[in-house]
C-alpha positions, 0 to 999 in steps of 0.5 A, a space after each residue: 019778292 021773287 026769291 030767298 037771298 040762299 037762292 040766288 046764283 048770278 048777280 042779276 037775281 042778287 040785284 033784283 033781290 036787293 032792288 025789290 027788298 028796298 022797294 025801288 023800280 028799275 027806273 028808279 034806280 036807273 034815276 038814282 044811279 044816273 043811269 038811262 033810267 030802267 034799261 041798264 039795271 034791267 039788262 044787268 037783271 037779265 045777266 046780259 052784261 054786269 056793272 063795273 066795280 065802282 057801279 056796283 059800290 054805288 048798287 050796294 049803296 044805295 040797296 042798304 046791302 054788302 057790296 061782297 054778296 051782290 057781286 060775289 055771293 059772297 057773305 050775307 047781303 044784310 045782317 038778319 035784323 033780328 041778330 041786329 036788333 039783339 046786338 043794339 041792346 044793352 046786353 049786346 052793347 056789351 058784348 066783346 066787339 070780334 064776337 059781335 063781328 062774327 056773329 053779325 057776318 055768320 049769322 046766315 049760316 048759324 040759324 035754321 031761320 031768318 029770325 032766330 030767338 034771343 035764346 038762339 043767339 045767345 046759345 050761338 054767342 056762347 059757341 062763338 066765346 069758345 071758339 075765341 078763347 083758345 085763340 085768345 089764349 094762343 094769342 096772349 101765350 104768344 105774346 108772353 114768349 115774345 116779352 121773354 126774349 
């Protein structure tokens, strides 16, 4: 794979990135798409021009990655299967579902690695209890004063 995902500034890195991590070639996914095979996935590799929006939902789509980061570099392009695979046991079945969600979404930004270690995750999750609690707690004085008037 050429790059780290953290390194990738323009869309056409972003896009080789996802299409080698799904192990596809450029005319495969040309093929896929319905497009004249490698030519157009190769010109928008070399940033020569960028699909449309409703081509990059189909990219995204058929590259298993969050549609966001590939056009925008926006968030991650797939959860870190290690926090996915946490979240798939019983213990993370059982977590509060905002908590899962901002773990799942953040999860790039709170770990020094790609693969952090159950107790890493559980150390962040409980950061993540902290953070949401006051605002829960804002939230339910909010809706109390709303009951009173």
């Amino acid at each position: 794979m050429s790059a780290h995902w953290l390194d990738l500034p323009t869309f056409g890195a972003r896009l080789k990135y996802a299409r080698e991590r799904a192990k596809l070639s450029q005319a495969k996914l040309g093929k896929l798409l319905g497009r004249d095979a490698r030519q157009t996935v190769g010109r928008w590799e070399r940033n020569l021009y960028e699909p449309s929006l409703e081509e990059i939902a189909q990219l995204a789509d058929l590259l298993k990655v969050d549609p966001g980061w590939l056009a925008f570099d926006e968030g991650v392009p797939h959860p870190l299967e290690t926090v996915e695979a946490y979240l798939r046991t019983t213990e993370g079945k059982e977590l509060d579902p905002e908590a899962a969600d901002l773990l799942r979404r953040h999860s790039h930004r709170m770990f020094p690695t790609d693969r952090p270690t159950k107790r890493q995750i559980k150390a962040v999750l409980s950061l993540i209890a902290l953070i949401l609690r006051p605002a829960r707690k804002h939230q339910d004085g909010d809706k109390d004063t709303s009951e009173e008037q």
